[in-house]
VMD Tcl script that builds the backbone (N, CA, C; Angstrom):
set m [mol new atoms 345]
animate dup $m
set s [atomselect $m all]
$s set {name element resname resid chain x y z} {
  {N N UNK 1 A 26.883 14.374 -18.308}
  {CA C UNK 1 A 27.199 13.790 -17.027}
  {C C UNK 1 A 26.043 12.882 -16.594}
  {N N UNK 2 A 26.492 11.804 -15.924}
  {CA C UNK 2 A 25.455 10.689 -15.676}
  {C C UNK 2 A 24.529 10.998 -14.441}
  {N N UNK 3 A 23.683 11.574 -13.938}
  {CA C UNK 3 A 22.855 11.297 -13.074}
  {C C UNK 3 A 22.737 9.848 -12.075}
  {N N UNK 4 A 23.271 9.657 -10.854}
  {CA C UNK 4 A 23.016 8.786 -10.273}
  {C C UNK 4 A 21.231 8.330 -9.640}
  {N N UNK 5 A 21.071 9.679 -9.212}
  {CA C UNK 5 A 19.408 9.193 -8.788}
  {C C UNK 5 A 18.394 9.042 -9.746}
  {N N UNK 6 A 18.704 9.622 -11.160}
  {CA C UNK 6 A 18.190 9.461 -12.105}
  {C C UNK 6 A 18.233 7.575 -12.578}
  {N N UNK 7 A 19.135 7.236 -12.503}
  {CA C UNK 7 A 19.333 5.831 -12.853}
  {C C UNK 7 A 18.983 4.786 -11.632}
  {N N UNK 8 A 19.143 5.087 -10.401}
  {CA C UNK 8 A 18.376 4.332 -9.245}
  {C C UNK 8 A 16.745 4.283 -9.281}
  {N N UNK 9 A 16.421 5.355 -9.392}
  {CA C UNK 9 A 14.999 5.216 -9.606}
  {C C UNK 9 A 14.591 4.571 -10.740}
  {N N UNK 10 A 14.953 5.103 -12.319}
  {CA C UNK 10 A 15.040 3.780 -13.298}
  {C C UNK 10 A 14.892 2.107 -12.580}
  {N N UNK 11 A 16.225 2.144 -12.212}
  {CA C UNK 11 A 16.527 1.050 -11.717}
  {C C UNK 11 A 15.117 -0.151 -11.137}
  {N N UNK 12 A 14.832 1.120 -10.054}
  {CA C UNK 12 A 13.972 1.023 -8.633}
  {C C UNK 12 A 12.445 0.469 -9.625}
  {N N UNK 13 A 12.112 1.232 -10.647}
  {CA C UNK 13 A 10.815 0.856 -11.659}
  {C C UNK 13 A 10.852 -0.493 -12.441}
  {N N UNK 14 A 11.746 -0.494 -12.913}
  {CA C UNK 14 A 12.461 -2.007 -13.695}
  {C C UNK 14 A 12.096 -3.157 -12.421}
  {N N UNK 15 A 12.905 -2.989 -11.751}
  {CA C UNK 15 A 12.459 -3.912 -10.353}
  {C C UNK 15 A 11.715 -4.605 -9.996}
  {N N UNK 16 A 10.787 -3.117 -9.797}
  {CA C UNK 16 A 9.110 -2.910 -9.486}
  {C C UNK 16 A 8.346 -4.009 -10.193}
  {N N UNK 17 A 8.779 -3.746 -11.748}
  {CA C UNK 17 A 7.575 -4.141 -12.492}
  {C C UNK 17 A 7.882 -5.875 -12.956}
  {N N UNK 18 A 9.030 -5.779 -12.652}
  {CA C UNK 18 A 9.980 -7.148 -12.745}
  {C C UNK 18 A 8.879 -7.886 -11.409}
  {N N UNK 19 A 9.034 -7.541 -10.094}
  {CA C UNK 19 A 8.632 -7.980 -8.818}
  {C C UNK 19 A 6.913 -8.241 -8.664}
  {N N UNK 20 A 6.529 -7.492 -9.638}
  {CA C UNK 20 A 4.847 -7.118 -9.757}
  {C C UNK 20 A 4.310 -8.329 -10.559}
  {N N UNK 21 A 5.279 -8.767 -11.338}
  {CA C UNK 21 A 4.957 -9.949 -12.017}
  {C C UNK 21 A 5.006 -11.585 -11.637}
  {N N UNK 22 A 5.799 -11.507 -10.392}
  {CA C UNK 22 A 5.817 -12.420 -9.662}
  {C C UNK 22 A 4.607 -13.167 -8.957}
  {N N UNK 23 A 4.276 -14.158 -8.920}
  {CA C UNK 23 A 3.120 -14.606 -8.196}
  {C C UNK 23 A 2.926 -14.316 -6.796}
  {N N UNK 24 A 3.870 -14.298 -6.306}
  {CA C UNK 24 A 4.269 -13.807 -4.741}
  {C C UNK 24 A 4.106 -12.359 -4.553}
  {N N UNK 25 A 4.247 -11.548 -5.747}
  {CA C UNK 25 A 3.669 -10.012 -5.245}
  {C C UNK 25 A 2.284 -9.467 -5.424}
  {N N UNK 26 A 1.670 -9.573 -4.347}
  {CA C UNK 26 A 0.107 -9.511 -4.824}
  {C C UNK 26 A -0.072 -8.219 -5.936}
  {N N UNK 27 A -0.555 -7.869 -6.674}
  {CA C UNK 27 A -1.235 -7.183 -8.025}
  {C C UNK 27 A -2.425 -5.940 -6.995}
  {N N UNK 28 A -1.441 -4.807 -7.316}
  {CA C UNK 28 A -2.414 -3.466 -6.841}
  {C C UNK 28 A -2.535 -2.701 -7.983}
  {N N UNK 29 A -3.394 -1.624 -7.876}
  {CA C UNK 29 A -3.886 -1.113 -8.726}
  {C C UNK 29 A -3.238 0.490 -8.390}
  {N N UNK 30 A -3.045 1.453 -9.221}
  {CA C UNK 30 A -2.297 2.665 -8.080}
  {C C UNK 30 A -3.369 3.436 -6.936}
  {N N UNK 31 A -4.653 2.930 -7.243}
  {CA C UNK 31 A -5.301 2.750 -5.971}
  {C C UNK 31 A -5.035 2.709 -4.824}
  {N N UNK 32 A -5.148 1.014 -4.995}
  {CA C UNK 32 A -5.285 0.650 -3.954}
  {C C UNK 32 A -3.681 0.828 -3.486}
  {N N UNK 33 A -2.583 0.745 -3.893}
  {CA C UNK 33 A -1.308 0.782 -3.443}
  {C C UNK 33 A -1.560 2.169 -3.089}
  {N N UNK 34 A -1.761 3.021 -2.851}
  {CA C UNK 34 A -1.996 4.572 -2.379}
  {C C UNK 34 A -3.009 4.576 -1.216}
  {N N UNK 35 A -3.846 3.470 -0.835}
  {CA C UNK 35 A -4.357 3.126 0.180}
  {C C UNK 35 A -3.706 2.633 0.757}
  {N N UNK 36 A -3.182 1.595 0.350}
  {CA C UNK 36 A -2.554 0.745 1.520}
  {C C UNK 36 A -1.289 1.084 2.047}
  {N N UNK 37 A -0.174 2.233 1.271}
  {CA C UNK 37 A 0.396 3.049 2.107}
  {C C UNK 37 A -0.435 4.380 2.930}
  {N N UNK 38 A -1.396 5.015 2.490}
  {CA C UNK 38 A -2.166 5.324 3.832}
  {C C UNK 38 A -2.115 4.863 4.895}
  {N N UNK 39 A -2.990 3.502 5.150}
  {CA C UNK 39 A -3.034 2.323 5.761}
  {C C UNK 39 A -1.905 2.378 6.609}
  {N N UNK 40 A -0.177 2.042 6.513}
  {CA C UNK 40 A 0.390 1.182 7.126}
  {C C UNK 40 A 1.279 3.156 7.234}
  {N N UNK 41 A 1.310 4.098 6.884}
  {CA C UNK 41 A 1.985 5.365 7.398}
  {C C UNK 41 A 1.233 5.220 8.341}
  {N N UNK 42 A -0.023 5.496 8.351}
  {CA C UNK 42 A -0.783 5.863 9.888}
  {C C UNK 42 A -0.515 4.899 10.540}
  {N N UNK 43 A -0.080 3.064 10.452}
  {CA C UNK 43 A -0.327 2.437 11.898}
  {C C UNK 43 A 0.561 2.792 12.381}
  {N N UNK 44 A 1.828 2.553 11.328}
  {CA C UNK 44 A 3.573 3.146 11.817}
  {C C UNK 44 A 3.594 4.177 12.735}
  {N N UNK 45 A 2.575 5.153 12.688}
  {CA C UNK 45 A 2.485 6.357 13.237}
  {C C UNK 45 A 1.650 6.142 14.569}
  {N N UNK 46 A 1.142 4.710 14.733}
  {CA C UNK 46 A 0.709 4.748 15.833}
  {C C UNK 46 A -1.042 5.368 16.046}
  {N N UNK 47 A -1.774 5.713 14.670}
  {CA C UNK 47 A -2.911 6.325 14.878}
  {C C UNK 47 A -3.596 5.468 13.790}
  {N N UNK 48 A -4.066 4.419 13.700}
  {CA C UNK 48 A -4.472 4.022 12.336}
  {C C UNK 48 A -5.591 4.313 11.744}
  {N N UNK 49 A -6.139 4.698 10.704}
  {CA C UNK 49 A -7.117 5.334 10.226}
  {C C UNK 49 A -8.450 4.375 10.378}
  {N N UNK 50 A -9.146 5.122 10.431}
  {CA C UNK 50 A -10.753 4.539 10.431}
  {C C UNK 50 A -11.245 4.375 8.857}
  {N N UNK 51 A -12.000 3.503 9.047}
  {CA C UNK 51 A -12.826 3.743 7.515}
  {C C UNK 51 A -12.847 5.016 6.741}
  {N N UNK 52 A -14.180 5.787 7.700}
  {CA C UNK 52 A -14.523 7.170 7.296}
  {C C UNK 52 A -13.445 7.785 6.892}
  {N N UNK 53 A -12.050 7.959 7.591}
  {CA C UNK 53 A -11.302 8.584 7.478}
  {C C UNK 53 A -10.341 8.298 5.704}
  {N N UNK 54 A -10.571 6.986 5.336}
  {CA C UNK 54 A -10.076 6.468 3.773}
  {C C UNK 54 A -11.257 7.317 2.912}
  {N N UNK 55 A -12.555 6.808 3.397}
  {CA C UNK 55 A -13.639 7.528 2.129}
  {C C UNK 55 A -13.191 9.110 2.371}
  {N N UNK 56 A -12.929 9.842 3.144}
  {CA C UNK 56 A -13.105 11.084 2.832}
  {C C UNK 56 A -11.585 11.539 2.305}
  {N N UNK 57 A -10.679 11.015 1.626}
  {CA C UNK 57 A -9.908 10.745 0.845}
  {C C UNK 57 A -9.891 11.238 -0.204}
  {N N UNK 58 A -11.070 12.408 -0.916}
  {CA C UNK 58 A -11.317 12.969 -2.187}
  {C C UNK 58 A -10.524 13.322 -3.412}
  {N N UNK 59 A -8.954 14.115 -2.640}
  {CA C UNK 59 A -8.087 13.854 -3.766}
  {C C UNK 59 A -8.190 12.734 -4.429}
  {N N UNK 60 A -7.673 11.486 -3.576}
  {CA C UNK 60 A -7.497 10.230 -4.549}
  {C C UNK 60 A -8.623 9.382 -5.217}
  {N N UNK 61 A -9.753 9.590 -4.623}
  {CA C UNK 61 A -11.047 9.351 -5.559}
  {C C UNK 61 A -11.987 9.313 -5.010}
  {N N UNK 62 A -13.499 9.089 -5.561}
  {CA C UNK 62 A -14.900 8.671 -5.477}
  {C C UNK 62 A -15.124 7.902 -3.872}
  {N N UNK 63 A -15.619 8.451 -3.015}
  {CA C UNK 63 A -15.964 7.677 -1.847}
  {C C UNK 63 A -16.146 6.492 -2.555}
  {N N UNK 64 A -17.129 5.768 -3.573}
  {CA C UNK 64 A -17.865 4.686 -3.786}
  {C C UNK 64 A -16.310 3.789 -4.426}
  {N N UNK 65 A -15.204 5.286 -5.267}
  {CA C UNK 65 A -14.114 4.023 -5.929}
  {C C UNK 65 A -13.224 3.596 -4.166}
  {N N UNK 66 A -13.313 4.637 -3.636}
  {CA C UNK 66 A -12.487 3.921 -2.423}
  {C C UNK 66 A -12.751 2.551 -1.709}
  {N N UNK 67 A -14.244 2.511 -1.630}
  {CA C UNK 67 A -14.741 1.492 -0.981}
  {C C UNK 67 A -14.507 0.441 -1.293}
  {N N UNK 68 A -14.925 0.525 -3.165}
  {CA C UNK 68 A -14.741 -0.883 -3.783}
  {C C UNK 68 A -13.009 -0.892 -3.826}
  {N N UNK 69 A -12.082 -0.017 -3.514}
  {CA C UNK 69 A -10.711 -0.513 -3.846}
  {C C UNK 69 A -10.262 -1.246 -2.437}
  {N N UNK 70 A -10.940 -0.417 -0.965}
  {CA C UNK 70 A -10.799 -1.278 -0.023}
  {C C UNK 70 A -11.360 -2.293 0.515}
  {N N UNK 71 A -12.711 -2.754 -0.424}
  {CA C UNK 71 A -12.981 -4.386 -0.569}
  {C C UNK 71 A -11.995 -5.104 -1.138}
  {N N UNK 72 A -11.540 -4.514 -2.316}
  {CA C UNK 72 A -10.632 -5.371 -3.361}
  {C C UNK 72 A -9.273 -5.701 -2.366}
  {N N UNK 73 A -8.836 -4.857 -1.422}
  {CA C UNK 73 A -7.483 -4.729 -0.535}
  {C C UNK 73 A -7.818 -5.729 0.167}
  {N N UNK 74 A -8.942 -5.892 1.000}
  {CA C UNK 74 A -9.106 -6.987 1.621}
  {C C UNK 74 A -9.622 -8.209 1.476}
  {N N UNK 75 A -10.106 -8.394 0.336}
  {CA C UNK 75 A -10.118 -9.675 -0.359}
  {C C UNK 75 A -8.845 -10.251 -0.770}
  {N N UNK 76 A -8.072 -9.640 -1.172}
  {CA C UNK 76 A -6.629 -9.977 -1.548}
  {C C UNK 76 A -5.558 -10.094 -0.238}
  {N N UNK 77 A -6.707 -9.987 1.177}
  {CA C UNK 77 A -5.932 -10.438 2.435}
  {C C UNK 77 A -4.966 -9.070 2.414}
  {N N UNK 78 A -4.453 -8.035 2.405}
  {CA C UNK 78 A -4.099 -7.151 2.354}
  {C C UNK 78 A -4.423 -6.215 3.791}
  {N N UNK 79 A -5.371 -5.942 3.806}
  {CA C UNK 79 A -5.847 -4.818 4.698}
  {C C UNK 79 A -7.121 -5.512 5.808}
  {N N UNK 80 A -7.095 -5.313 6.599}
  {CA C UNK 80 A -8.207 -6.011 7.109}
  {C C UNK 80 A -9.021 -5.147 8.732}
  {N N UNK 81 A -9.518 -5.196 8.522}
  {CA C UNK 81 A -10.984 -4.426 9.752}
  {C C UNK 81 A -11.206 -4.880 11.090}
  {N N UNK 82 A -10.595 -3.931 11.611}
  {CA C UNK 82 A -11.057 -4.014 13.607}
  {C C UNK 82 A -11.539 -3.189 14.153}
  {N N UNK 83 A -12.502 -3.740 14.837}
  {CA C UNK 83 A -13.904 -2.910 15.054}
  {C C UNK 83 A -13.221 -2.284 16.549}
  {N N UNK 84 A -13.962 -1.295 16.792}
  {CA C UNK 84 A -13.757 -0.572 17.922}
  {C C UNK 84 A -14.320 -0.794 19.410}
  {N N UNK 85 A -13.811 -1.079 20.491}
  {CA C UNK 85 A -14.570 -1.187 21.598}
  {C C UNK 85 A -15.671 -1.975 21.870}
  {N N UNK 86 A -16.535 -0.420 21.088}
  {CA C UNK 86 A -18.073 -0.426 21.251}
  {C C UNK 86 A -18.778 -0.623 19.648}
  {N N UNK 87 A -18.027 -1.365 19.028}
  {CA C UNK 87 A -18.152 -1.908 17.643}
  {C C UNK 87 A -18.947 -0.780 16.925}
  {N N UNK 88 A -18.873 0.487 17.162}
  {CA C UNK 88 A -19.305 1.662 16.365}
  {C C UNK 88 A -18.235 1.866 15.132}
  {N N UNK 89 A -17.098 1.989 15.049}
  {CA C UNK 89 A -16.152 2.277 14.304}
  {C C UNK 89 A -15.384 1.296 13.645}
  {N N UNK 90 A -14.702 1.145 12.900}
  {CA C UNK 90 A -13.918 0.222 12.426}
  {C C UNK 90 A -12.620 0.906 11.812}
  {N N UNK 91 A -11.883 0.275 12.164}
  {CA C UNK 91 A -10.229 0.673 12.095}
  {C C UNK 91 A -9.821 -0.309 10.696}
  {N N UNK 92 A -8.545 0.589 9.791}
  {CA C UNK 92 A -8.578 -0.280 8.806}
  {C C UNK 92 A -6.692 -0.911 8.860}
  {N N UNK 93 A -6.419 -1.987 9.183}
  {CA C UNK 93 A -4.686 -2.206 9.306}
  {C C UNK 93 A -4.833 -3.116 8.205}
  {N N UNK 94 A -3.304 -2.885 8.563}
  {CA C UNK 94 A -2.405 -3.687 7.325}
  {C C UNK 94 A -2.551 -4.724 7.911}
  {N N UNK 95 A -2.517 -6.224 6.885}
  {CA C UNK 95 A -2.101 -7.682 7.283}
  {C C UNK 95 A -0.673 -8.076 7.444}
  {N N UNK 96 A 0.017 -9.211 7.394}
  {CA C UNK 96 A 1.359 -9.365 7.520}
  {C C UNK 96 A 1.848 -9.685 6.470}
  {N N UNK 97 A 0.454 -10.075 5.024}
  {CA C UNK 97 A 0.653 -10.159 3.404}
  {C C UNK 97 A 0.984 -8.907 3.138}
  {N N UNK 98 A 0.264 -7.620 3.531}
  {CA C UNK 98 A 0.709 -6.424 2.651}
  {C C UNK 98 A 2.165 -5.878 3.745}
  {N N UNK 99 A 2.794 -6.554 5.132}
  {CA C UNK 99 A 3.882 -6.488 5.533}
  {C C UNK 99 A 4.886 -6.834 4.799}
  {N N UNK 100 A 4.721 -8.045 4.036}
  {CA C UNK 100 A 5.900 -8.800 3.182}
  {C C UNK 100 A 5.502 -8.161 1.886}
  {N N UNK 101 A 4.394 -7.132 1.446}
  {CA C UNK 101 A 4.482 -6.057 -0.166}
  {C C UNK 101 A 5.666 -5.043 0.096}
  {N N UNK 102 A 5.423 -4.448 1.654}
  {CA C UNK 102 A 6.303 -3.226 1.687}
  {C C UNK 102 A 7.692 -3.798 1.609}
  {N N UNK 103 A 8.272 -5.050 2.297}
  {CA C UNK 103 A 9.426 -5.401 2.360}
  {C C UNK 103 A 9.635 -5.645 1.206}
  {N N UNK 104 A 9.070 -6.495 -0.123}
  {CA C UNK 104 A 9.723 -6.858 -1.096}
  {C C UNK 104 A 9.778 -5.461 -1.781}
  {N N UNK 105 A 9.233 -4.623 -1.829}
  {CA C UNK 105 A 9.150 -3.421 -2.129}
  {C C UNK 105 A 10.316 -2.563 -2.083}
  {N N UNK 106 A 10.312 -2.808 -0.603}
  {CA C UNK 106 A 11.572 -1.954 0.248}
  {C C UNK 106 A 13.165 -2.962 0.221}
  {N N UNK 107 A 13.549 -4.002 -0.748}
  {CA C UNK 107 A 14.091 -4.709 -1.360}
  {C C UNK 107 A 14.352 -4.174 -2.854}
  {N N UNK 108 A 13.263 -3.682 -3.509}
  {CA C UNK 108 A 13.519 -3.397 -4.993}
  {C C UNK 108 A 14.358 -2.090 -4.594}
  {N N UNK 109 A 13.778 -1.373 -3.423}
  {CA C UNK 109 A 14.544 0.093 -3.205}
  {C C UNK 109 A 16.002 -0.003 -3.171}
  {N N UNK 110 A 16.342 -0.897 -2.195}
  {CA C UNK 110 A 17.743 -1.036 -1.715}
  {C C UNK 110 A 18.899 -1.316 -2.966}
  {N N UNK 111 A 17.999 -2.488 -3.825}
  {CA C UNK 111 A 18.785 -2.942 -5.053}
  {C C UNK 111 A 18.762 -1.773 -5.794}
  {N N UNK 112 A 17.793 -1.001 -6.329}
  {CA C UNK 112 A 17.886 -0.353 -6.660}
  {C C UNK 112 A 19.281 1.086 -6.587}
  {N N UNK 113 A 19.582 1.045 -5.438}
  {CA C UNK 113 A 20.399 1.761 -5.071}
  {C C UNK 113 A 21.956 1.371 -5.383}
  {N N UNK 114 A 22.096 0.325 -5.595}
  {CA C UNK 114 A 23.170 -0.806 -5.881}
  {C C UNK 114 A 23.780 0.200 -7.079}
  {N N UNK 115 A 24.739 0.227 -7.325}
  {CA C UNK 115 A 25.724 0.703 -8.613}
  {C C UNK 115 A 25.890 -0.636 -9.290}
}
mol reanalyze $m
mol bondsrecalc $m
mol representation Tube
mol addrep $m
């Protein structure tokens, strides 16, 4: 018997890697794409994470690999830094480039779902 979600998700990877190759989809690393949904769950959520709060991130790696993956995020215009108030803190959001990653993203999903 055929599995439907088994073959959407197929689907959904084919897509992916189809879409990843495009010049228009900026090139993450599973890094930094694991940051930068960090990143944009928490703004969605209305609380957006601080720096400190990415480095101490240990499951997903090395304070020092986080740092350099969230230089690399924001060099690639991706993620970008707003300082707090009293410029003690720095907040890390999404840009409106890694807005149009989740949508083309959230595009491969939908097709994906397609029979």
């Amino acid at each position: 018997m055929k599995n439907h979600f088994t073959d959407a998700f197929f689907r959904f990877q084919r897509l992916l890697v189809v879409a990843e190759q495009l010049s228009l989809f900026p090139s993450v690393d599973e890094i930094e794409g694991r940051l930068l949904v960090l990143v944009a769950m928490a703004e969605r959520g209305g609380a957006p994470l601080l720096v400190g709060d990415l480095l101490a991130q240990a499951d997903l790696a090395s304070q020092a690999t986080i740092h350099g993956r969230l230089s690399r995020l924001h060099g690639k215009q991706l993620i970008k830094y707003v300082a707090d108030t009293d410029g003690r803190k720095k907040y890390v959001v999404s840009t409106s480039k890694a807005k149009s990653y989740f949508s083309k993203v959230g595009e491969c999903v939908i097709d994906a779902g397609k029979d």
